[in-house]
N, C-alpha and C positions, 0 to 999 in steps of 0.2 A: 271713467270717461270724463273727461274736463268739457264742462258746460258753460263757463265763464262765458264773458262777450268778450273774447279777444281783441276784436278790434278796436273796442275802445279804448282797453289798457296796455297795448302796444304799439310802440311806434313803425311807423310805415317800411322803418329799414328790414326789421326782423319780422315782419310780418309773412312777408310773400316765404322767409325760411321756413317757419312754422309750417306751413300749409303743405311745403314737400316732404316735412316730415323726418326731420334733422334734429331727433331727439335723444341726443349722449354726446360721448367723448368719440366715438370711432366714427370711421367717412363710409364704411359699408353698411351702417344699418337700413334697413328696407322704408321705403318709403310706405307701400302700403300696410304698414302699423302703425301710421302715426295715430290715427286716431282711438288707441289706446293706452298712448304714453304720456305718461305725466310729468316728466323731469324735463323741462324745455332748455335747451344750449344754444343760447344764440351766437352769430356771427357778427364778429366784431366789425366797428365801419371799415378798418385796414384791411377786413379778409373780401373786403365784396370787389367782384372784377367787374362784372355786367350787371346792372341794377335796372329795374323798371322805373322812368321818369316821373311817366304822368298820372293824374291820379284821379279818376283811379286810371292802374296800365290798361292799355288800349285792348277794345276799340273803346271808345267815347262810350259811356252809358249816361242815361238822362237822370237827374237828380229827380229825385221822390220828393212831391210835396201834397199834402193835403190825401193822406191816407192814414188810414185808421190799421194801428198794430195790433195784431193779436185776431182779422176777423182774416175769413174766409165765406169766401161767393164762389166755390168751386160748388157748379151744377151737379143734383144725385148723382148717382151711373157714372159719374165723370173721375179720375184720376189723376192729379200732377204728378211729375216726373221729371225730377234735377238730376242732374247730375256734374260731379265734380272729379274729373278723369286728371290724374298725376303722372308724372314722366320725370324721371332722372337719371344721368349718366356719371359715371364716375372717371375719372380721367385713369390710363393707363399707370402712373405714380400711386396711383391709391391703391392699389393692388389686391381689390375686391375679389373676392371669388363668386364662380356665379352662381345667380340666385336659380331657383328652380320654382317656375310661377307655380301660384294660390292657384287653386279650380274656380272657375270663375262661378259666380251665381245669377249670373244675368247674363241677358243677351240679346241683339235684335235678330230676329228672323229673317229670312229671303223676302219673307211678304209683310213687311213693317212692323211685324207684331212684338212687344217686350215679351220675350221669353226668357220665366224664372226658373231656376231651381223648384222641383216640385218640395221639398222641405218648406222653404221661406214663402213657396204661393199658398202651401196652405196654411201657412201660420199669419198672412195676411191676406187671407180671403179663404177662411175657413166653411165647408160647408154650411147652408142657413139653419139647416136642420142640429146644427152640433150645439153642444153647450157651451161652447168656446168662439160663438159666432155676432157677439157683443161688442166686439172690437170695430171702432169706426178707423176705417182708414182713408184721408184727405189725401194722400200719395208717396211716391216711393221716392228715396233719396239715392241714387249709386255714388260708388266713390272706389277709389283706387286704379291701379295702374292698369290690373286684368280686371276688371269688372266686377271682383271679389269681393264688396258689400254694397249690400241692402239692407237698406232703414224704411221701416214703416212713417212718414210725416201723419202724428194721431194730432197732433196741434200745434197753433201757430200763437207767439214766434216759435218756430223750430231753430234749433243750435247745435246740433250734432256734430258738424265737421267745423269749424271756427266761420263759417259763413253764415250768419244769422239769415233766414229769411222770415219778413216780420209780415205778410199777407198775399192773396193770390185772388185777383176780381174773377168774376165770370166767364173771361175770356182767355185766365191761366195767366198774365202777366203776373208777377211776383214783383216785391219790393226784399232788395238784399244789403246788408249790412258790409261795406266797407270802408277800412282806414277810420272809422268815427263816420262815417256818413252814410246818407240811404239812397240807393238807385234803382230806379225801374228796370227789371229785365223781362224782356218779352220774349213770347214764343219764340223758337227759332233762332234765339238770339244767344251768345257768350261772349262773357268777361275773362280775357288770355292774358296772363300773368308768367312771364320767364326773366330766366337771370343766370349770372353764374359766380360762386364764391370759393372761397381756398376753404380746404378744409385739410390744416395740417398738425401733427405727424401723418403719414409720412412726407415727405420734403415733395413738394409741388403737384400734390397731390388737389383736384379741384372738381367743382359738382356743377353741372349745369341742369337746369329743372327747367318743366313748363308746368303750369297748370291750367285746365279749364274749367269753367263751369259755363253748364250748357243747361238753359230752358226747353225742354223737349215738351213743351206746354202742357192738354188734357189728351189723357186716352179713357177710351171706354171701353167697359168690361172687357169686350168683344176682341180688341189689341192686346190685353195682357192673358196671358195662357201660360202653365205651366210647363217647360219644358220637355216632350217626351224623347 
């Protein structure tokens, strides 16, 4: 798992690649493994078609000042919940085969509730009576294109998917690490990142990605249930 702060030690052009997960030489690797690969291959400035301008890419998030790294003011009873959902296509030239989705492990319900995997609900929210029920968990992280991980947030800053989140007030707002900078994101609220680069052999072969990260603020106990 690379835990580095990436954003500070790459620049803005290869960043948003990283994040979809463009890690080798071939145009069909899967995006949701990126976050267990270690050999980074970036895209040269010549291969980018469609680049994100602004910075950070839209919508506007408000820069972070005057907050303190590493604390957390999430209420007992109370849970945070990121998430960071990835999308990629590969042009007809690249001549992918198709993939056959991950089983997902998360999921929203008809009636708003986060419903997990019973595996990963109870390895983070393990019976009180168990011996194994020492575990504090601050909140859950999803990420990938099916919904296919969860990450326990046990402390902040948290780094797990190259988005640092360095604290989270009372009210579930977060302070998130991008390009070198810090920006408030509030409940309710995400940071949309797309583009589109070459990626060849074979000959005109090209990827278009979106990413989000979305603040789905605090839930309580009551909203997260294991999925039956």
């Amino acid at each position: 798992m690379i835990r580095m702060r990436l954003n500070y030690l790459i620049p803005k052009a290869i960043l948003w690649v990283i994040l979809v997960g463009v890690f080798g030489i071939t145009a069909c690797n899967s995006s949701s493994t990126a976050a267990t690969q270690t050999t980074v291959f970036p895209v040269a400035a010549t291969d980018i078609i469609d680049a994100p301008l602004s910075d950070p890419p839209t919508p506007a998030l408000e820069p972070a000042e005057n907050y303190a790294s590493g604390v957390s003011q999430i209420p007992t009873g109370m849970y945070l919940f990121v998430e960071l959902s990835t999308y990629d296509e590969r042009s007809e030239q690249c001549q992918c085969p198709a993939v056959e989705p991950p089983k997902w492990v998360y999921k929203w319900s008809s009636s708003s509730e986060l419903c997990i995997e019973e595996y990963f609900y109870n390895l983070y929210f393990p019976d009180p009576t168990s011996i194994v029920s020492s575990t504090s968990v601050l909140g859950l992280f999803g990420y990938g294109r099916w919904q296919e991980v969860l990450s326990a947030i046990n402390t902040l800053p948290y780094n797990e998917y190259y988005i640092p989140i360095y604290s989270a007030d009372s009210d579930g707002v977060i302070v998130i690490g991008l390009q070198g900078k810090e920006y408030f994101l509030k409940p309710g609220q995400s940071w949309v990142d797309s583009g589109r680069f070459k990626r060849e052999p074979p000959a005109g072969c090209s990827i278009s990605y979106v990413n989000k990260l979305t603040n789905y603020g605090l839930l309580n106990r009551q909203r997260i249930q294991p999925c039956k």
